[in-house]
C-alpha positions as CSV (number, residue, x, y, z in Angstrom):
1,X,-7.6,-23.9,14.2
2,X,-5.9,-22.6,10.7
3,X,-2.3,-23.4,9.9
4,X,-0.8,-21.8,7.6
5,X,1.7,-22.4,4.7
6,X,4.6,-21.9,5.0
7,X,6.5,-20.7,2.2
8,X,10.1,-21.2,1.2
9,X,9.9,-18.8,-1.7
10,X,9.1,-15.0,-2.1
11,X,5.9,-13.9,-3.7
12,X,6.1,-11.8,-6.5
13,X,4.2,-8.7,-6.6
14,X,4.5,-6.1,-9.0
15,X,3.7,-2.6,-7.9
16,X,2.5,-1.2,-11.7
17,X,0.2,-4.1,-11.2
18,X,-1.2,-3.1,-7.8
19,X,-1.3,0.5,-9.1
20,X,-3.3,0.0,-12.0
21,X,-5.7,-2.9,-10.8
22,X,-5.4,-2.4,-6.9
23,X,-4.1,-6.3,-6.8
24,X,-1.5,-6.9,-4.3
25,X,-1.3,-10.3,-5.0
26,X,-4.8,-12.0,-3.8
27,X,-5.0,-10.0,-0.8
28,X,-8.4,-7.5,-0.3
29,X,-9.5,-5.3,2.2
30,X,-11.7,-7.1,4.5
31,X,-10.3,-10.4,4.5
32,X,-9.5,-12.2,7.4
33,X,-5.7,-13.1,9.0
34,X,-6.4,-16.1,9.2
35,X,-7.1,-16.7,5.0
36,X,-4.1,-14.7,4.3
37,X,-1.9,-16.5,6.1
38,X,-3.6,-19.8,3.8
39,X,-2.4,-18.4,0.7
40,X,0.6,-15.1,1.7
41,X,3.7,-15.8,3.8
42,X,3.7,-15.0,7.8
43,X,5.4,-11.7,8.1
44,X,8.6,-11.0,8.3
45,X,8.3,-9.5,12.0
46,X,6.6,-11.3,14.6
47,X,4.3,-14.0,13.4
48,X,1.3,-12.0,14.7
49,X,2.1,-8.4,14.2
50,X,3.2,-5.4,15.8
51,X,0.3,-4.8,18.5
52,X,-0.4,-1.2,18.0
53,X,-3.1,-1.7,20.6
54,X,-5.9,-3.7,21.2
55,X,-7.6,-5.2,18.2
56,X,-5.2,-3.6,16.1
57,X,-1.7,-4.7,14.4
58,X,0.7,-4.1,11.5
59,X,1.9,-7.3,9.6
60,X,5.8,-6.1,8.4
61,X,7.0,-7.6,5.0
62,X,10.1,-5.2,4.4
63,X,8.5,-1.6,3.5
64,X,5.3,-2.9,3.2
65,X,2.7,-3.2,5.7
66,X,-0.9,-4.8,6.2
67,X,-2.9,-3.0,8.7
68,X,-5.2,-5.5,10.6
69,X,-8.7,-4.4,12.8
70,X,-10.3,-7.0,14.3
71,X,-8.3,-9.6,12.5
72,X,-9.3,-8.4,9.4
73,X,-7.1,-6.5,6.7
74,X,-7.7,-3.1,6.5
75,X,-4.9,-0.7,4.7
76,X,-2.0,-1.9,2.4
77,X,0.7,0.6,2.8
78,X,4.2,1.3,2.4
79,X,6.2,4.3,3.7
80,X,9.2,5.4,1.3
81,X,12.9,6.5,2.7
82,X,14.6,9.6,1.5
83,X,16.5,7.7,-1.5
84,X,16.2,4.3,-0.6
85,X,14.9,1.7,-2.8
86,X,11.2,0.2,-1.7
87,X,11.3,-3.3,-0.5
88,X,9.1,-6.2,0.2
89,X,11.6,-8.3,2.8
90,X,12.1,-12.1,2.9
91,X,8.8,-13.1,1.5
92,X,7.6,-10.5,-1.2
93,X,9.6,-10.0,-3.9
94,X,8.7,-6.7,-5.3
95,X,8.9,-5.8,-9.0
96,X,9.4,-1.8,-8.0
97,X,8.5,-0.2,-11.4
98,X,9.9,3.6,-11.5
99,X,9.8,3.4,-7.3
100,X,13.3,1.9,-7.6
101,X,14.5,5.2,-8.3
102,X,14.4,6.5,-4.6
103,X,12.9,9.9,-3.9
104,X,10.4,11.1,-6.3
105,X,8.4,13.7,-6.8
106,X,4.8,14.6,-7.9
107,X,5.5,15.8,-11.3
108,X,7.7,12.6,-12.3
109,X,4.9,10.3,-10.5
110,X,2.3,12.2,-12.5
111,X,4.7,11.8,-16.2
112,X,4.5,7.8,-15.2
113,X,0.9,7.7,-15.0
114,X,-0.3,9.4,-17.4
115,X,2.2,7.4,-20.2
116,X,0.6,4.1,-18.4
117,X,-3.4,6.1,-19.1
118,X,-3.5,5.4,-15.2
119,X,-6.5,7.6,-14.0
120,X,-6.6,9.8,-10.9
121,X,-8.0,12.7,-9.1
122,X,-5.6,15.3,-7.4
123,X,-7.0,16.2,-3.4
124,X,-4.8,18.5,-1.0
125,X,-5.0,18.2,2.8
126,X,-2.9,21.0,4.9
127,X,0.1,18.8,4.9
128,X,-0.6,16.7,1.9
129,X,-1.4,16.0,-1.7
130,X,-3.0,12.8,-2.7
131,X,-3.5,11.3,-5.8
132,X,-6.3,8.9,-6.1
133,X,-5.9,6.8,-8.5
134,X,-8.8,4.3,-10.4
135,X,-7.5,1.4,-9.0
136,X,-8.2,2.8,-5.0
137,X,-4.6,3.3,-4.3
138,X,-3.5,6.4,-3.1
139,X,-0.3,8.0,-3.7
140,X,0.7,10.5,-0.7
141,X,2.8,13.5,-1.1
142,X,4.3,15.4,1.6
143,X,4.4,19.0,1.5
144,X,6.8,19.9,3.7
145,X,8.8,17.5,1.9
146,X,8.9,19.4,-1.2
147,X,6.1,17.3,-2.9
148,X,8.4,14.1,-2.4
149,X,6.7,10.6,-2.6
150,X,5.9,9.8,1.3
151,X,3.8,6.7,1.0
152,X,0.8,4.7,-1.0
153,X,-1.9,2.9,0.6
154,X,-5.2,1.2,-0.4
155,X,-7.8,1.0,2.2
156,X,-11.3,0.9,2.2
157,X,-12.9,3.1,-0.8
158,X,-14.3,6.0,0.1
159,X,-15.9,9.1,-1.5
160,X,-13.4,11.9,-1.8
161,X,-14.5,14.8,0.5
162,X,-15.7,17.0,-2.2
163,X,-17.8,14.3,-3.3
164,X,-19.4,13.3,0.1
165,X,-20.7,17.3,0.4
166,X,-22.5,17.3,-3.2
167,X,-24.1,13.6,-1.9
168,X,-25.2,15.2,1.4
């Protein structure tokens, strides 16, 4: 049986940080609840998650959310609101960079990057433009939202789909 800590501060993360290195604190894809909760804060929902069904759940910390398969993490995501500052909850105090500024769109995201010599490809779905960037985030723009910031994530790494057809 693991217990976990339990913390009585907020861990700091700051997002330019996880943007450029792919470091959200000392969580990685792959690792185990159980670890996490040695050395992160239990969520600030239900201690084990939003069951979304069986062998899946979504740990809550504010805006930001840890997708779990089998117990193991598999997406760090957040989901931004039409001009609402991004937050981390009780237990992760974020450091926001330029997402404290509400809604933004592609060609402000893209100014920030390239000051910061943050690398990324540029991929269009029907509904979406993603930016890539080195670190394996992904920046997700909604086109029906007039190219608004909808979301990041970083999951497992993947070829991009133009990639996976050259490989083939």
């Amino acid at each position: 049986m693991v217990i976990a800590m339990r913390y009585h501060f907020p861990i700091a993360v700051d997002i330019y940080d996880f943007l450029y290195t792919g470091r959200f604190d000392y969580l990685e894809i792959g690792q185990s609840a159980e670890s996490i909760l040695q050395m992160f804060p239990a969520p600030d929902c239900v201690p084990k998650g939003l069951l979304v069904q069986k062998g899946w759940n979504i740990w809550l910390y504010g805006d930001i959310e840890l997708h779990f398969s089998d117990n193991r993490l598999t997406q760090i995501r957040a989901d931004f609101q039409p001009d609402a500052a991004l937050s981390g909850g009780r237990w992760v105090k974020l450091n926001p960079w330029f997402f404290a500024n509400g809604c933004l769109d592609v060609y402000a995201v893209i100014q920030r990057l390239v000051q910061r010599n943050i690398d990324f490809i540029k991929t269009e779905t029907h509904t979406n433009l993603i930016l890539q960037l080195q670190s394996g985030v992904e920046l997700i723009f909604e086109k029906c939202r007039g190219m608004k910031l909808a979301s990041f994530r970083k999951q497992k790494a993947s070829l991009p789909h133009w990639a996976r057809e050259t490989a083939s």
